[in-house]
C-alpha positions as CSV (number, residue, x, y, z in Angstrom):
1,X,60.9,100.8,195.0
2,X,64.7,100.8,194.1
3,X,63.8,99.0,190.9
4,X,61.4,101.5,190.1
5,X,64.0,104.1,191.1
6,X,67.0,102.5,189.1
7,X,64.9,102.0,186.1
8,X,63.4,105.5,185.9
9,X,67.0,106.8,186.7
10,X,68.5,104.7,183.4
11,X,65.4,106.6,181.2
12,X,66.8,110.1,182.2
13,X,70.4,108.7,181.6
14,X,69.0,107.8,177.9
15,X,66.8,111.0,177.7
16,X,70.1,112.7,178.2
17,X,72.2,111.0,176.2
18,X,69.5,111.2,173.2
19,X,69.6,114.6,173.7
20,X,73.1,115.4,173.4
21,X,73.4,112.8,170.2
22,X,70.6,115.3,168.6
23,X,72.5,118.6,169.5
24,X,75.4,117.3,168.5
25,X,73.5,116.6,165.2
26,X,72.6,120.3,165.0
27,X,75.6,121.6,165.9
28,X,76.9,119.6,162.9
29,X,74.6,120.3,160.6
30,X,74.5,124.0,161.5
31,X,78.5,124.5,161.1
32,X,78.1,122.4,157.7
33,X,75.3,124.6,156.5
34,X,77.5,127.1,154.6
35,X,79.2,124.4,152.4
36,X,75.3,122.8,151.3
37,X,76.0,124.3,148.0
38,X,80.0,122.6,147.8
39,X,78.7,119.2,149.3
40,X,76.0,119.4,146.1
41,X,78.5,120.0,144.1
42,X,80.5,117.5,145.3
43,X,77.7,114.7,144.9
44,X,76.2,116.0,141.8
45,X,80.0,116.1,140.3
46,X,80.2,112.4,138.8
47,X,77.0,113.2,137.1
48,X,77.8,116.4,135.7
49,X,81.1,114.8,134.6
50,X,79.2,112.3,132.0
51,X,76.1,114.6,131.2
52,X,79.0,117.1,130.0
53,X,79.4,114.7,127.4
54,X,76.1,115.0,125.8
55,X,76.0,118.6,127.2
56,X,73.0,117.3,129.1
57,X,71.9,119.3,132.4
58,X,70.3,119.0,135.9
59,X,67.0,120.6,136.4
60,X,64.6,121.4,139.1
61,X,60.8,120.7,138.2
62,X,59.8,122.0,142.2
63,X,60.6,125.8,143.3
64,X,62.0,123.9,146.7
65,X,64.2,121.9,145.5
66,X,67.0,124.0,144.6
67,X,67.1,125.2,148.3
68,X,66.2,121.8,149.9
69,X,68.4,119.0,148.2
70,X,71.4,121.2,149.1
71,X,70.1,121.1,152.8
72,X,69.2,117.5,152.5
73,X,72.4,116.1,151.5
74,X,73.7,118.4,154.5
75,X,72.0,116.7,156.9
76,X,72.9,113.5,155.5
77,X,76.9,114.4,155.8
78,X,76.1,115.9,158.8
79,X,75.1,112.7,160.3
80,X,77.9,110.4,159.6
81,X,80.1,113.3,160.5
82,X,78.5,113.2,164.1
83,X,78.4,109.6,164.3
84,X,81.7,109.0,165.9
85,X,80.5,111.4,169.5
86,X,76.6,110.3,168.6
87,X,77.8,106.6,169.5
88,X,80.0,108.0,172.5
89,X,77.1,109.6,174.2
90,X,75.4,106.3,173.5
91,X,78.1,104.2,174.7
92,X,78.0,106.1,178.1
93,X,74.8,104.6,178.3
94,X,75.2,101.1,177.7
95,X,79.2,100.5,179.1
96,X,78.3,100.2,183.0
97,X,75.9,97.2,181.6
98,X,78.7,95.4,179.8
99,X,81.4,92.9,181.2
100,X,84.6,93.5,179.9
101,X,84.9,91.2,177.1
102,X,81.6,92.4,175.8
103,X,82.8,95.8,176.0
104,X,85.8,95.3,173.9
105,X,83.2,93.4,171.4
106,X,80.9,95.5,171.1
107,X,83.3,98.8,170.7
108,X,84.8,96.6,167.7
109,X,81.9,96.3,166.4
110,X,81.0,100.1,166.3
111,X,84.3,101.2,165.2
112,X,84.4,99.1,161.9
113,X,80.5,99.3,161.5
114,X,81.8,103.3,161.1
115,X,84.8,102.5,159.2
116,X,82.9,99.9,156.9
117,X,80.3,101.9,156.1
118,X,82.5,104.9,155.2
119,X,84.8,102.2,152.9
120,X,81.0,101.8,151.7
121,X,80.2,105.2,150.6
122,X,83.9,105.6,148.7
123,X,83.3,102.6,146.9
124,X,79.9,103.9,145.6
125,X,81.1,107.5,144.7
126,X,84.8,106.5,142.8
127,X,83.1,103.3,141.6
128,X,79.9,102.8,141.5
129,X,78.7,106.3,140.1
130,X,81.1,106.7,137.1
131,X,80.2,103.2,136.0
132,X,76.3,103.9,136.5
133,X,76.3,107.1,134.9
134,X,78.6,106.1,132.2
135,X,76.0,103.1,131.2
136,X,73.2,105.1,131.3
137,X,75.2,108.1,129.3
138,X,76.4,105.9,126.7
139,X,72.6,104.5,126.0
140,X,70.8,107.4,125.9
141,X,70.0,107.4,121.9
142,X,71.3,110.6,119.7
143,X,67.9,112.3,119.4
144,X,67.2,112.6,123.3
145,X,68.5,115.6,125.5
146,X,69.4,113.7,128.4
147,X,67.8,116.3,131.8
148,X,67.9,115.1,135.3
149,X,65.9,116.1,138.3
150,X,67.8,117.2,140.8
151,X,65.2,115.5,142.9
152,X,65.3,112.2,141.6
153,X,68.8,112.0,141.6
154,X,69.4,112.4,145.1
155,X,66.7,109.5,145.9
156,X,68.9,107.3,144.1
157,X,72.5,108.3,145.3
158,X,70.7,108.2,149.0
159,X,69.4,104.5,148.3
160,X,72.3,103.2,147.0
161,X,74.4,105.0,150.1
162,X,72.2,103.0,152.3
163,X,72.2,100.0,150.0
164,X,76.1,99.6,150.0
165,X,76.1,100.8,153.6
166,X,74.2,97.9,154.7
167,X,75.3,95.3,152.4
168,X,78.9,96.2,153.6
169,X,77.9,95.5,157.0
170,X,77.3,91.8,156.8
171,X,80.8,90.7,157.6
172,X,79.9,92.4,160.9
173,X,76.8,90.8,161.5
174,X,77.8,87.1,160.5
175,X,81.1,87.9,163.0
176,X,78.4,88.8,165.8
177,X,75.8,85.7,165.3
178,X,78.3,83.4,165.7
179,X,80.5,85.0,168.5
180,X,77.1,85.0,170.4
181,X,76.7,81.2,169.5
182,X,73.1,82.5,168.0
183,X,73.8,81.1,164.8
184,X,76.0,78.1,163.7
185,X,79.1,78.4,161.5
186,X,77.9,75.7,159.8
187,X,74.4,77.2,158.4
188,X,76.3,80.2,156.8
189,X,78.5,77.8,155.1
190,X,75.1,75.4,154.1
191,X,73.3,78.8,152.5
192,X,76.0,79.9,150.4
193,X,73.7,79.3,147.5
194,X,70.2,81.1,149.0
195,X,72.3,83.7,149.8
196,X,73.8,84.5,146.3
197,X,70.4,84.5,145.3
198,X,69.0,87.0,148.0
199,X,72.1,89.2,146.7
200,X,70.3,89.8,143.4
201,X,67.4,90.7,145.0
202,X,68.6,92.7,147.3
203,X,70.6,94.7,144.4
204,X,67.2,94.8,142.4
205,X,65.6,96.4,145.2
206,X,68.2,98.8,146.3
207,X,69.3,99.8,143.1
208,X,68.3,101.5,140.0
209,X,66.3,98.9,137.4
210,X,69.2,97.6,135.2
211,X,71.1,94.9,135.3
212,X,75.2,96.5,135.7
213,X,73.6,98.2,139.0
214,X,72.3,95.2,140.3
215,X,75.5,93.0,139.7
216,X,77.3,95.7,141.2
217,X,75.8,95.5,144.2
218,X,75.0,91.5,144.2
219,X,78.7,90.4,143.9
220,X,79.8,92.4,146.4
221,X,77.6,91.4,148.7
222,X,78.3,87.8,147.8
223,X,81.5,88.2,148.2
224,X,81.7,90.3,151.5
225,X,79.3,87.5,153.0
226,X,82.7,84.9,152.3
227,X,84.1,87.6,154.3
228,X,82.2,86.9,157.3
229,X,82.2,83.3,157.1
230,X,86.1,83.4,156.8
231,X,86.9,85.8,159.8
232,X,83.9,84.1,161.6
233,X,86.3,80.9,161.5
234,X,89.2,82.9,162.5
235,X,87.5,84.4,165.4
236,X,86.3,81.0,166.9
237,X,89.5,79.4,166.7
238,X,90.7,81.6,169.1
């Protein structure tokens, strides 16, 4: 009976804390809702810096759009904005589990997850997007007016935001495989060669279908796999 008790207590505890993450969300999201228009602006710009060039535009082939995509990238600044407090209310939830030293872990974990992921997004906006757009600029041939749907763009900045997100996130997840003792040192080390491979498939899946996008997410996900494999050495030798 107390098991039944204790575990239908720990579903109201996540019920709640679920529901406090998603009004948090709101709340963001709401307060954010003024800017939509700036934060568009303020994704669109590196595009509208190269298209300038060819005085090339952005268009809208649906009525929606032009309301929606501002809203969309909203919520999608709204959400890393809240993720800090979202992963508070969660932690709340998971802490009295934890002993000590997975407590401290775990919290590391989170915190650079965050802080990787927002390195992440930088590195695709100041880097990634100028060289991109200044490729696909520079090809388009004299005789073509060079128009892009405001629709289509924002699929591709949001998969290459999750793209780099995730790719930047190995480190973390190499760190965690072999401070569990799930995975050997030794394997990473063995598969440096599959893995450079799977990094140009990952960046011809995630990316836009030419070459410089590919490479430039495939090197750095080679590279931030070394990463990994280096501070997972560190960490052990502790």
């Amino acid at each position: 009976m107390n098991i039944k008790k204790n575990f239908f207590e720990q579903l109201l505890e996540l019920r709640s804390s679920l529901i406090k993450a998603l009004l948090i969300f709101v709340v963001t999201f709401a307060a954010l809702t003024p800017f939509a228009n700036d934060m568009y602006h303020f994704f669109a710009l590196p595009l509208l810096e190269e298209l300038a060039v060819l005085n090339g535009s952005m268009i809208s082939t649906k009525l929606s759009a032009t309301f929606l995509i501002p809203l969309k990238i909203t919520a999608l600044v709204a959400f890393i904005a809240s993720y800090p407090i979202t992963f508070y209310q969660l932690w709340k939830f998971i802490s009295p589990g934890l002993y000590k030293n997975e407590k401290v872990f775990t919290s590391f974990i989170f915190f650079f997850s965050f802080l990787l992921f927002m390195l992440a997004a930088g590195f695709v906006y100041f880097i990634v997007f100028p060289v991109i757009f200044h490729f696909f600029v520079l090809m388009t041939p004299d005789d073509v007016d060079l128009m892009i749907d405001i629709s289509s763009y924002l699929d591709m900045i949001i998969a290459l935001f999750i793209a780099f997100g995730l790719a930047f996130q190995i480190p973390l997840l190499i760190i965690s495989l072999v401070k569990f003792g799930w995975v050997e040192i030794t394997v990473f080390q063995k598969s440096r060669s599959y893995f450079l491979a799977f990094s140009f498939v990952f960046g011809a899946i995630f990316t836009p279908p030419d070459i410089l996008s590919q490479v430039l997410l495939a090197l750095p996900v080679y590279f931030l796999y070394e990463i990994g494999i280096f501070l997972s050495k560190k960490i052990k030798l502790r």
